[in-house]
C-alpha positions as CSV (number, residue, x, y, z in Angstrom):
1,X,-3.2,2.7,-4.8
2,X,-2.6,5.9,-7.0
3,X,-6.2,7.1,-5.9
4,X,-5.0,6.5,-2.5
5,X,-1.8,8.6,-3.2
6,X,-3.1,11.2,-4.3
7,X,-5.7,11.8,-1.7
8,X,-3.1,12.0,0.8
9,X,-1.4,14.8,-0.9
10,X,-4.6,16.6,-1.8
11,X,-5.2,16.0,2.3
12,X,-1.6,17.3,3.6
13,X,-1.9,20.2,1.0
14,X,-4.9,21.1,2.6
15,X,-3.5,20.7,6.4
16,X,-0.6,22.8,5.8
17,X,-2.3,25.6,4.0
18,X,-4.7,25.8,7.1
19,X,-1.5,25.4,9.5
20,X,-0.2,28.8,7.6
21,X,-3.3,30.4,8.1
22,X,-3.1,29.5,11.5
23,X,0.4,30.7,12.2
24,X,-0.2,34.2,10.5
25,X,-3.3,34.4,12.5
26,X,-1.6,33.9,15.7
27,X,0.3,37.1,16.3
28,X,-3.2,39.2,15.2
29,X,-4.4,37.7,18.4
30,X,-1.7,38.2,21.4
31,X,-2.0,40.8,23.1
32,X,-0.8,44.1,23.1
33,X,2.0,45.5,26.3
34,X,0.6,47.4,28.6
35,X,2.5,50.5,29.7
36,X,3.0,52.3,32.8
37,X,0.2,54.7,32.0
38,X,-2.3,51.7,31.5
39,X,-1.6,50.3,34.8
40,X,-4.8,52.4,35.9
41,X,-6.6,50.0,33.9
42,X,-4.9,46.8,34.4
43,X,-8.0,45.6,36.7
44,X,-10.4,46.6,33.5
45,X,-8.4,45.0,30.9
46,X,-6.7,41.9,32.8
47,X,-9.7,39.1,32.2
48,X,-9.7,40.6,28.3
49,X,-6.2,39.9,28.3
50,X,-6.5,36.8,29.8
51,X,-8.5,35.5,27.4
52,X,-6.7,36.7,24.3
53,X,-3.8,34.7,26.3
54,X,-5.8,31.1,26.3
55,X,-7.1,32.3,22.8
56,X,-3.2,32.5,21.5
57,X,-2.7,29.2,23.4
58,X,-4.9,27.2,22.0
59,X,-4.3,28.3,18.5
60,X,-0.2,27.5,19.1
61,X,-1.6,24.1,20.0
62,X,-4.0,23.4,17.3
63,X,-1.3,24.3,14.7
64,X,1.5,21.8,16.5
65,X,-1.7,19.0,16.5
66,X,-1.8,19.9,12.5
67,X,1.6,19.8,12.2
68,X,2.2,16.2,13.6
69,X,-0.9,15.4,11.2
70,X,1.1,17.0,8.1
71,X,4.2,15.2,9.2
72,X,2.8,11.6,9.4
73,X,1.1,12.0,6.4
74,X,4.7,13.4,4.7
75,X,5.8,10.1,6.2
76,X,3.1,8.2,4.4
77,X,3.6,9.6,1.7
78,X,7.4,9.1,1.0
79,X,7.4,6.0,2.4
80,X,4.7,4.0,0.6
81,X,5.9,2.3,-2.0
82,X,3.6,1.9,-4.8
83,X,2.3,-2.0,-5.3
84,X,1.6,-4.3,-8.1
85,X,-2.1,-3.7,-8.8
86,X,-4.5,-6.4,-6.9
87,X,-7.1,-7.7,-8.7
88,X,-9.6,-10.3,-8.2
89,X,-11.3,-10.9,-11.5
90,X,-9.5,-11.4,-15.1
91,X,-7.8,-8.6,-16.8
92,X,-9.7,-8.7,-20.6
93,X,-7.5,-9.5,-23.1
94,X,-7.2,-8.4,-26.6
95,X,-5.6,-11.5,-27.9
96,X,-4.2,-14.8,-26.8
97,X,-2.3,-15.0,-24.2
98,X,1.0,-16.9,-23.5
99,X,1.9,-18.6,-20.6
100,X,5.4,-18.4,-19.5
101,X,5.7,-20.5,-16.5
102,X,3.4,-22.3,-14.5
103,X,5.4,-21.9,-10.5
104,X,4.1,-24.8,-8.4
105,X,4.4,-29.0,-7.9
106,X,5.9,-27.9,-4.4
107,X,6.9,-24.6,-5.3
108,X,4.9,-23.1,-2.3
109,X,4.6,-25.1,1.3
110,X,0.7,-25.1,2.8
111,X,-0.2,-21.8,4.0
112,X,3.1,-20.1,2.8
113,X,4.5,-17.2,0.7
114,X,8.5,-18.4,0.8
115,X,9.9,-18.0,-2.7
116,X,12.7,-20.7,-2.6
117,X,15.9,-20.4,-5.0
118,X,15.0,-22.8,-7.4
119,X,11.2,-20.9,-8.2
120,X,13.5,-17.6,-7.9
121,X,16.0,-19.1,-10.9
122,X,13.0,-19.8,-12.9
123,X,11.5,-16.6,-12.7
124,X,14.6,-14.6,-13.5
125,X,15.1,-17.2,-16.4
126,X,11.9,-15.6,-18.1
127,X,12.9,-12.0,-17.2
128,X,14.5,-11.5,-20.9
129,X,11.2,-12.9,-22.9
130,X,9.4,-10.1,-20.8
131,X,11.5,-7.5,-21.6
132,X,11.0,-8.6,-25.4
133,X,7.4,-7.8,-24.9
134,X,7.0,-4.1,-24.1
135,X,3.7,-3.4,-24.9
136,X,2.3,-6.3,-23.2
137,X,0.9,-7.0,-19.9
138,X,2.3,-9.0,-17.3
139,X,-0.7,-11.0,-15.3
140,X,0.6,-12.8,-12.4
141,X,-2.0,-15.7,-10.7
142,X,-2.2,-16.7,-7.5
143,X,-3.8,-19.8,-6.6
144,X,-3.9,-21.8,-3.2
145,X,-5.2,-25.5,-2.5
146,X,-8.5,-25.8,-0.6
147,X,-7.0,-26.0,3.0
148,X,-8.7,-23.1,5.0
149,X,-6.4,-20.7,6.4
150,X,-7.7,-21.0,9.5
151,X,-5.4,-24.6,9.3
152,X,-2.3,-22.7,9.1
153,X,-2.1,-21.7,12.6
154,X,0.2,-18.0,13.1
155,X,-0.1,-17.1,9.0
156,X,-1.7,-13.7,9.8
157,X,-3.4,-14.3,6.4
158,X,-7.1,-13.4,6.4
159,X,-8.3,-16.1,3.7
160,X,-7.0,-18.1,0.6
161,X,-7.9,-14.8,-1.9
162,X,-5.1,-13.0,0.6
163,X,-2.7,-15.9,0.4
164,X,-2.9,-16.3,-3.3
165,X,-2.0,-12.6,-4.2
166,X,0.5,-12.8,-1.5
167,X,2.4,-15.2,-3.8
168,X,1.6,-13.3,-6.6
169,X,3.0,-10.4,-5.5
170,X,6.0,-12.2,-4.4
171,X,6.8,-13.2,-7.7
172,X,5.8,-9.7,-8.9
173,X,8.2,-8.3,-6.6
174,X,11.2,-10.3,-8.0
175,X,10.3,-9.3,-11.9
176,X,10.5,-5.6,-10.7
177,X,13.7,-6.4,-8.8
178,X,15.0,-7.4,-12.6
179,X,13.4,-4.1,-13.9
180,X,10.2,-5.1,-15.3
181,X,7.9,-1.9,-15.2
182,X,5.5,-1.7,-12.5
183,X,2.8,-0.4,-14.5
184,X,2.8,-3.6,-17.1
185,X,2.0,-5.9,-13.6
186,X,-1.3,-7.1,-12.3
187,X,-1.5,-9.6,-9.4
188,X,-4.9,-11.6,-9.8
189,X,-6.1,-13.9,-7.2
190,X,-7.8,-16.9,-7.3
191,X,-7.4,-18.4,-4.2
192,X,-8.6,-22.1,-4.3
193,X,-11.6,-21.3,-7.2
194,X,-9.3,-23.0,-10.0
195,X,-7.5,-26.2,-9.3
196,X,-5.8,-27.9,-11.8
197,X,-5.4,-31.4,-9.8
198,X,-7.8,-33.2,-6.9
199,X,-6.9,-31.9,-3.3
200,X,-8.2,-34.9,-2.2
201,X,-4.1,-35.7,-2.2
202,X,-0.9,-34.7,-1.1
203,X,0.3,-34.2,-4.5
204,X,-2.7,-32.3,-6.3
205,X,-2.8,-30.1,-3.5
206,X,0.9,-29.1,-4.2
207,X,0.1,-28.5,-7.8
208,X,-2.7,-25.9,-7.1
209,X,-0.2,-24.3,-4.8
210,X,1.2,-22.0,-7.5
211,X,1.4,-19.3,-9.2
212,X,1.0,-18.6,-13.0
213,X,2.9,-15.9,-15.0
214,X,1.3,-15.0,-18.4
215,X,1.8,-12.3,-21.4
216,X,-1.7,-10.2,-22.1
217,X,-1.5,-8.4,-25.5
């Protein structure tokens, strides 16, 4: 996400150092009055001038294209907001890690991403034991049952890896709401690679939905 970032500036510095060049190179180009004793030579010079004319022209336009470019990607650029980091495999750890809560048993409905205001309490609960733990890392898992998404008719989620960050990032989203540092988070998904009950049920499927917060020394 930072690599992203920082493309985009190296990008719009690059557009609008070509846009001044552009703009300073304008004038150079138009062309000069013509004066009464010219007008003998109007008929010699008119197609040069003409063309100087759709020269200038096109150069105005090519710098007002640039500029919408430069100010979309000023858009992008103080609009994005900078995201928990998405992972996929295990962060390595340096020690043992502790578990602080385990967010599931009904905690997520099938093909969902709703944080209800009971999982909400519980996550703010463990806010202070974060904050006593500086220098560690906050991993947050995502996990999903084994339904296929293409179940959940109207998600707009692309597959269970999606989902399971989704809810990750979720709860990510409410720890940095309660000032955890966004540089101490990382947002693993598992999708449905690690149940912890059967999906052959109601029930075990409703304990995979969840998500898992843990301390990484």
């Amino acid at each position: 996400m930072r690599n992203f970032i920082i493309i985009l500036s190296i990008v719009f510095f690059v557009l609008a150092g070509y846009i001044r060049f552009m703009e300073s190179d304008i004038p150079a180009k138009a062309p000069a009055p013509i004066n009464d004793t010219e007008e003998v030579m109007s008929n010699d010079i008119s197609p040069e001038v003409e063309k100087i004319a759709r020269e200038q022209t096109a150069s105005q336009l090519q710098v007002k294209e640039l500029q919408a470019m430069v100010a979309n990607l000023e858009d992008k650029l103080s609009n994005r907001k900078e995201e928990p980091r998405k992972q996929i495999e295990p962060v390595k750890s340096t020690g043992p890690e502790r578990v602080l809560a385990v967010l599931g048993g009904g905690s997520f409905l099938s093909g969902q991403i709703v944080i209800s205001e009971d999982l909400m309490n519980t996550v703010n609960r463990i806010v202070p034991d974060i904050l006593a733990s500086p220098d560690q890392r906050l991993i947050i898992e995502g996990h999903t049952d084994n339904i296929p998404i293409r179940s959940s008719v109207g998600r707009g989620y692309k597959d269970n890896v999606e989902l399971a960050f989704l809810r990750g990032k979720a709860v990510a989203d409410i720890l940095v709401k309660n000032n955890i540092p966004l540089e101490r988070i990382y947002v693993i998904s598992y999708g449905d690679t690690r149940p912890i009950a059967s999906n052959e049920t109601a029930e075990g499927r409703a304990r995979n939905r969840r998500v898992e917060i843990k301390l990484v020394p």
